[in-house]
C-alpha positions as CSV (number, residue, x, y, z in Angstrom):
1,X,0.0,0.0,0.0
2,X,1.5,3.6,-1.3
3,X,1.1,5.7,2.0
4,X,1.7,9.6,0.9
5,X,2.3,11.8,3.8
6,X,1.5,15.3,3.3
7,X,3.5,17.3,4.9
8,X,5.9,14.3,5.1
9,X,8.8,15.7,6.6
10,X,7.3,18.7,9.2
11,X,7.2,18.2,12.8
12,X,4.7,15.6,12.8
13,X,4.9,14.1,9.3
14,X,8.1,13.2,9.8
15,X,7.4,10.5,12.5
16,X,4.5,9.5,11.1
17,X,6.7,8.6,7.7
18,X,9.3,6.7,10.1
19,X,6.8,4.6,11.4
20,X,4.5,3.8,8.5
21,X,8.0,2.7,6.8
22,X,8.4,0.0,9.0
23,X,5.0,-1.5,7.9
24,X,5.8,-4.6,6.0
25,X,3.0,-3.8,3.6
26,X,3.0,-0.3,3.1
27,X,5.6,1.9,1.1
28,X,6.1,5.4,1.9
29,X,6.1,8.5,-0.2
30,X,7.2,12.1,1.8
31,X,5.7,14.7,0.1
32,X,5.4,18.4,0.5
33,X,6.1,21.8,-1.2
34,X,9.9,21.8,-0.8
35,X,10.9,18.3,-2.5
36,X,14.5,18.8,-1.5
37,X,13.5,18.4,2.2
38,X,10.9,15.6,0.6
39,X,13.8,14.1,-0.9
40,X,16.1,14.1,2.3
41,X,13.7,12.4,4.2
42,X,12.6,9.9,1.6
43,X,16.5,9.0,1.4
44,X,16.7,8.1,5.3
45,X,13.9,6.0,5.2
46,X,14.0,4.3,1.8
47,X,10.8,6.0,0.8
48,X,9.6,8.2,-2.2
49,X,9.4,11.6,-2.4
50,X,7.0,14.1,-4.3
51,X,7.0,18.0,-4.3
52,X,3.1,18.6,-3.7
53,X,1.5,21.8,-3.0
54,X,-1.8,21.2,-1.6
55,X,-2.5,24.9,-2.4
56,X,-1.1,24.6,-6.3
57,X,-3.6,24.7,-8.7
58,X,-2.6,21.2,-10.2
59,X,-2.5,19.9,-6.8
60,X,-5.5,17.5,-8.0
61,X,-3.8,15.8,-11.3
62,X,-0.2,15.6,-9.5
63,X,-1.5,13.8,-6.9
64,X,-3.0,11.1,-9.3
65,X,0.4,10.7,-10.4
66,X,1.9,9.6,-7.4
67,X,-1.1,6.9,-7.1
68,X,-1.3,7.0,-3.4
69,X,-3.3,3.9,-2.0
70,X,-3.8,6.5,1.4
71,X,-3.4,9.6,1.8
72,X,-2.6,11.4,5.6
73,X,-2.1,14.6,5.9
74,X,-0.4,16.5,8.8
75,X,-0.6,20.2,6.9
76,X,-2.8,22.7,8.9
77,X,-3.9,24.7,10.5
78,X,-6.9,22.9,9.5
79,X,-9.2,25.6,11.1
80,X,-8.4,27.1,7.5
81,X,-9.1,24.6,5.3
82,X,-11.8,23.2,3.4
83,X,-11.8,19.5,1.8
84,X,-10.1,19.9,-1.4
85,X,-7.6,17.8,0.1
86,X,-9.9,14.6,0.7
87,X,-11.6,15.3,-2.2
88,X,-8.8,14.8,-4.2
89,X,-7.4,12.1,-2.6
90,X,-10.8,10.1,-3.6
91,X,-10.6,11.3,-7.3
92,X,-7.1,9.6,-7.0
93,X,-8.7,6.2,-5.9
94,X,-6.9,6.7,-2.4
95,X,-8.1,6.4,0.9
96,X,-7.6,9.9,3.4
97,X,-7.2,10.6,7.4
98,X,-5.7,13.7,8.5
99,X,-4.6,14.7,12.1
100,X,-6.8,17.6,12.8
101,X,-8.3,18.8,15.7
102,X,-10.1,21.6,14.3
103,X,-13.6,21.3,15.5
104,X,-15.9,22.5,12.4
105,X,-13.5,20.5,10.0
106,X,-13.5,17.3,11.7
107,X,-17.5,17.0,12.6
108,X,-18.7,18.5,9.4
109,X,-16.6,15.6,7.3
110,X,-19.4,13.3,6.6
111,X,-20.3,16.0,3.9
112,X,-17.5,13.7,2.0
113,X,-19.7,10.5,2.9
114,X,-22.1,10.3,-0.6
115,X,-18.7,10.7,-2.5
116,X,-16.4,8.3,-0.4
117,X,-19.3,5.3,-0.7
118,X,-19.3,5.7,-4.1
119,X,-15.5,5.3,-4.0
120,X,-15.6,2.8,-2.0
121,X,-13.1,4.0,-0.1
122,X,-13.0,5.6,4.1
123,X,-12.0,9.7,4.4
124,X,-11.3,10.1,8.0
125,X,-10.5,13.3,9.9
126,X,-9.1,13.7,13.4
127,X,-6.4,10.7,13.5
128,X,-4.9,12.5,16.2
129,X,-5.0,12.7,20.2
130,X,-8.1,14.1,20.2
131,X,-10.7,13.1,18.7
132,X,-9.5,9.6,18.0
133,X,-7.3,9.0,21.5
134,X,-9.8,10.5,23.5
135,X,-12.3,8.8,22.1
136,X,-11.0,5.1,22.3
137,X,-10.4,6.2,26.5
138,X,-13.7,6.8,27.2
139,X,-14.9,3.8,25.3
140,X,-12.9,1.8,27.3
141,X,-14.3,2.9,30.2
142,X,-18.1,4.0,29.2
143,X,-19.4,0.3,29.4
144,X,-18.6,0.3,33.3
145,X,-20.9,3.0,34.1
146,X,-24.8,3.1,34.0
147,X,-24.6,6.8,34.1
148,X,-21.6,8.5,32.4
149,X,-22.6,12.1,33.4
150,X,-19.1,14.4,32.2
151,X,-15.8,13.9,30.8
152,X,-12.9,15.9,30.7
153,X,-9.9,16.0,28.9
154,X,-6.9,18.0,29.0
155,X,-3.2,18.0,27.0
156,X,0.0,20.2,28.2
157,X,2.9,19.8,25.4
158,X,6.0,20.9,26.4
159,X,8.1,23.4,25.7
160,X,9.5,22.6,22.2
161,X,8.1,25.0,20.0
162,X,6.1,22.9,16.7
163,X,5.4,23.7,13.4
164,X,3.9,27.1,12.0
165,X,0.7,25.6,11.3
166,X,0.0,23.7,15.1
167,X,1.1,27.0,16.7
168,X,-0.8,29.7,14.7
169,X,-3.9,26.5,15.4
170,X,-3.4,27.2,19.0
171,X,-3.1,30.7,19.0
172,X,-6.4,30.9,16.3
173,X,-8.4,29.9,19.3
174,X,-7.7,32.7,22.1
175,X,-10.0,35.0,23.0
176,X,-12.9,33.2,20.7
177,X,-16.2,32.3,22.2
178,X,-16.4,28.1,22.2
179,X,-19.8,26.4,23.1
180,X,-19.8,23.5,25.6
181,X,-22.0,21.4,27.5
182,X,-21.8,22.1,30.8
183,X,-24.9,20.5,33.3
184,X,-27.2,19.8,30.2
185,X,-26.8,23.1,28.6
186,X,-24.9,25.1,26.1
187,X,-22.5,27.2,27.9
188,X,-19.9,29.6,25.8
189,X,-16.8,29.9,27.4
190,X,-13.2,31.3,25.7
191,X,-10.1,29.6,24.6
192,X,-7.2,30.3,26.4
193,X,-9.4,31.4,29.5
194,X,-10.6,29.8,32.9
195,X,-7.1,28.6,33.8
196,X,-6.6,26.2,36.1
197,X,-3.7,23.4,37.0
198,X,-4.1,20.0,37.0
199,X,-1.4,17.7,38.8
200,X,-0.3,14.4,36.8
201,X,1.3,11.5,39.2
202,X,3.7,9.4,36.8
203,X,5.8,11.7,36.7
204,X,4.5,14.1,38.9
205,X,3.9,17.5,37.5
206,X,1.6,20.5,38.0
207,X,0.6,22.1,34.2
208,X,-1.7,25.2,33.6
209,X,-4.5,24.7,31.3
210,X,-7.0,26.8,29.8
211,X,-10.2,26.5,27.8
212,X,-9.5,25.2,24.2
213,X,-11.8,24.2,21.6
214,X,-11.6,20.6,19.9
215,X,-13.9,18.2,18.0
216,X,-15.1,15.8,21.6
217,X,-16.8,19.0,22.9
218,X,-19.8,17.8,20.0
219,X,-18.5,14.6,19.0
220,X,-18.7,12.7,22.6
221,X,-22.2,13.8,24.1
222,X,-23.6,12.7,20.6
223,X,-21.8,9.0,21.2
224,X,-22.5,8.5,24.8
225,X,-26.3,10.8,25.3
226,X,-26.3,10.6,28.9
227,X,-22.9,12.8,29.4
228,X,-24.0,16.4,30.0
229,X,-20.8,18.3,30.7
230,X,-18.0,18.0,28.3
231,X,-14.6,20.2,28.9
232,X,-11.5,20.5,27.5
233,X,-7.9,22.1,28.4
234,X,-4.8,22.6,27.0
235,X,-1.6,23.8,28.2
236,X,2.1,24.0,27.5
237,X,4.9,23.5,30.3
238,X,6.0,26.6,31.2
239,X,3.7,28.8,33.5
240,X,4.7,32.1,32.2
241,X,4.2,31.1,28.5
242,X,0.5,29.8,29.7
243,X,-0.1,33.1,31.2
244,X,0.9,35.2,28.3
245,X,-1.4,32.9,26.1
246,X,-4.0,34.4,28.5
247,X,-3.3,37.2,28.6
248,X,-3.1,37.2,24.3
249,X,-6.7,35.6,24.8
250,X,-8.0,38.8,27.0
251,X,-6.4,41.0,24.4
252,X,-8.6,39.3,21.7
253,X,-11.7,39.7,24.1
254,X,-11.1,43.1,24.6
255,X,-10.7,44.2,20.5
256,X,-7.3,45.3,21.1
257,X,-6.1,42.3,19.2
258,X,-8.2,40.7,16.3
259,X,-6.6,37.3,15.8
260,X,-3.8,36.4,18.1
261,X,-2.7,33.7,14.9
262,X,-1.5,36.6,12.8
263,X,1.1,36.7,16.1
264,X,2.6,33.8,15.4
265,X,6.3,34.2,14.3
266,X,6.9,36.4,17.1
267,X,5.6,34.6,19.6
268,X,7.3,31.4,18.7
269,X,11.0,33.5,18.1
270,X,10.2,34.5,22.1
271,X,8.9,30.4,23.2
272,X,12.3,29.4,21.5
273,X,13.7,31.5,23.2
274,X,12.6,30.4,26.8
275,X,12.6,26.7,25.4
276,X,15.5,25.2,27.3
277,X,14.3,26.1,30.2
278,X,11.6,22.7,29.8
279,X,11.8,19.4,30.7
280,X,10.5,17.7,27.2
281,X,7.7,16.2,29.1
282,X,4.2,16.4,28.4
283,X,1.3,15.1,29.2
284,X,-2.5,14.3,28.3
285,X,-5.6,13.0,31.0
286,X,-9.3,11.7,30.6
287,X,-11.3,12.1,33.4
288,X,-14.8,10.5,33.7
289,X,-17.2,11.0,36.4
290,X,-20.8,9.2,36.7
291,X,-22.4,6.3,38.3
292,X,-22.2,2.8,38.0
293,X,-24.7,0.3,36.9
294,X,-26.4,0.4,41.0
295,X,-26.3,4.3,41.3
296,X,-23.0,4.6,43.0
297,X,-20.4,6.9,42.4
298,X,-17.8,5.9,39.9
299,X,-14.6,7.9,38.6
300,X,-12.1,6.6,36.1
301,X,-9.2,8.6,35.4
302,X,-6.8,7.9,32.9
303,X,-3.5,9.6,31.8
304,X,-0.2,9.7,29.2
305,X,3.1,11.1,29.7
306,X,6.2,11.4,28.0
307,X,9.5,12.0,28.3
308,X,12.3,13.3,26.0
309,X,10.6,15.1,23.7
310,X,8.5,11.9,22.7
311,X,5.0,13.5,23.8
312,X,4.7,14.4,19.9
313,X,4.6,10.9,19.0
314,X,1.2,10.4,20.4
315,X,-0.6,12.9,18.2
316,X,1.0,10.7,15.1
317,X,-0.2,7.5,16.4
318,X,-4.0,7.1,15.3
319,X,-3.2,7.9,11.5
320,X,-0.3,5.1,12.2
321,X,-2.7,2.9,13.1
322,X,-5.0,3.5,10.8
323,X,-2.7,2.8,7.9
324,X,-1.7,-0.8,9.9
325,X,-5.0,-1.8,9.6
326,X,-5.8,-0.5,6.3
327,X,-2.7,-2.3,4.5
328,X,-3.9,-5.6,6.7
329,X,-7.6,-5.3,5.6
330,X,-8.2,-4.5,9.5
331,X,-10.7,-1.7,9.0
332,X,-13.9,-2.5,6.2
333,X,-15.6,0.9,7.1
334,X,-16.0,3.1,3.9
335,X,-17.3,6.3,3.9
336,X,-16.3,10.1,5.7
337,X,-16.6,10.2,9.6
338,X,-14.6,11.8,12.3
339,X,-11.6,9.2,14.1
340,X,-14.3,7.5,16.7
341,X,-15.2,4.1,17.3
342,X,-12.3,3.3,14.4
343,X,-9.4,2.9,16.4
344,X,-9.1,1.1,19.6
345,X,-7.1,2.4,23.1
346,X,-4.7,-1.0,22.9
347,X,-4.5,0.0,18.6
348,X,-3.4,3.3,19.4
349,X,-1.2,2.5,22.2
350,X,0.2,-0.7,20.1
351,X,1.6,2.2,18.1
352,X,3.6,3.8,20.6
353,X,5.5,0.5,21.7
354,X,9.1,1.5,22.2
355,X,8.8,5.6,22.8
356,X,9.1,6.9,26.0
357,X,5.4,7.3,26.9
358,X,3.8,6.1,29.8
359,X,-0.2,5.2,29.9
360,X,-2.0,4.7,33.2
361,X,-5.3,4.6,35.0
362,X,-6.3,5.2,38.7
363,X,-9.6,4.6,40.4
């Protein structure tokens, strides 16, 4: 199976081209707008290479040229996009997943579902830690309760500064109003805002976190009815970058600032700045509160660290595993829907064998 990466060599392309390469039935092509980096990469790994610019107007007819079997693509922000990417990938006979988190772009991608059937082919979005990782962790604990009343989830990166596109994704959100449920009822709150710490035990660390807005805010109340509060954080490791995220975010709320994305190459020159002053941990948590089957309280907690800069291997790991069981006729869904219910927790986790990550539950 020809698996081309999009975005093949950037910060998270790059590992997910590593790891589909050592799947005995899938070949690798690394593809993006500069093909000498494409080519470099490719070289390494023993992969193809193709300069593609999803942008270009023959984006469409090169892609049918490099025959792709599946397409992934890692280039965002996909807050910005529409589905020409997809689209083309099924006029190319391929397969698509992506690894966005955007929340409009990954719930609205069963628009693609009439033209994937008729392909015969599955168009996934959100491959990524949320909504597919999330996901699989509270299916894997749902069935133990009789009433799954909230969830929340959380993820603090460290301090390595990523990509353009994940950074100016981050930054897109402060300051804007995001709905959530919250008791039964819509409630708007604002990314960046509401801060709050949350300590993780293995290894133990306290991380800021602040409102953000992701796909599982609709995607898990409409999979599991009887949750009525749904909330989401996210964070990065050091406290005064946190703070000046919030304090971007009350700029935004105030007018001063109009979209705290267009800020993105300075704030990243100061982040790399301060960047070896972090740890490389980082970390992400699932939190689920209810009742079980008899009425009784019930609380499952679950979390993920990692260590040595290895925390960006868990966003790769659902479109990793998605390619495994797509070149090993694992997966016979066809058609466009987010990344639930498609990969499991021990599929996703299979895929981080050998990183330095750490998964764990407490009661």
């Amino acid at each position: 199976m020809n698996v081309l990466v999009l975005g093949g060599y950037g910060y998270f392309g790059a590992g997910i081209c590593a790891a589909v390469s050592k799947i005995p039935s899938c070949r690798v092509t690394v593809a993006g707008r500069d093909g000498v980096r494409a080519r470099a990469l490719a070289g390494s790994l023993g992969a193809d290479a193709a300069a593609l610019d999803i942008d270009a107007d023959d984006f469409p007819g090169r892609l049918l040229e490099a025959r792709p079997d599946l397409v992934i693509s890692t280039v965002g922000p996909f807050q910005a996009r529409d589905y020409r990417v997809p689209r083309a990938a099924l006029a190319a006979g391929a397969h698509y997943a992506d690894i966005a988190d955007a929340r409009a772009f990954v719930c609205e991608i069963g628009a693609l579902d009439a033209e994937a059937r008729a392909a015969d082919r599955l168009v996934v979005s959100g491959a990524s830690s949320v909504p597919a990782l999330s996901s699989a962790v509270v299916d894997r604990y749902a069935g133990e309760f009789g009433d799954l009343g909230s969830i929340e989830i959380a993820i603090s990166s460290s301090a390595r500064v990523p990509g353009h596109a994940t950074l100016a994704s981050v930054l897109g959100c402060c300051g804007r109003p995001l709905a959530r449920r919250d008791d039964g009822a819509s409630r708007t709150v604002y990314g960046g805002g509401n801060l709050r710490t949350h300590r993780f035990s293995s290894p133990p660390m306290t991380r800021w976190i602040g409102d953000g807005d992701v796909p599982d805010l609709d995607l898990l109340p409409a999979r599991h009815p009887s949750v009525r509060s749904v909330r989401f954080g996210a964070g990065v490791e050091l406290a005064p970058l946190q703070w000046g995220v919030r304090a971007m975010a009350s700029l935004v709320r105030a007018g001063w600032i109009r979209d705290a994305s267009r800020w993105t190459p300075a704030l990243a020159a100061v982040a790399r700045m301060v960047q070896p002053f972090g740890s490389g941990r980082s970390g992400m948590f699932v939190r689920l509160e209810g009742a079980d089957p008899h009425g009784r309280p019930l609380r499952r907690h679950w979390e993920i660290t990692a260590e040595g800069e290895d925390g960006r291997s868990i966003p790769c790991a659902g479109a990793i595993a998605l390619a495994r069981k797509l070149a090993t006729a694992g997966i016979a869904a066809r058609g466009a829907m987010p990344c639930v219910g498609l990969v499991t927790l021990a599929e996703y986790l299979h895929e981080l064998e050998g990183r330095n990550v750490h998964a764990h539950e407490s009661r």
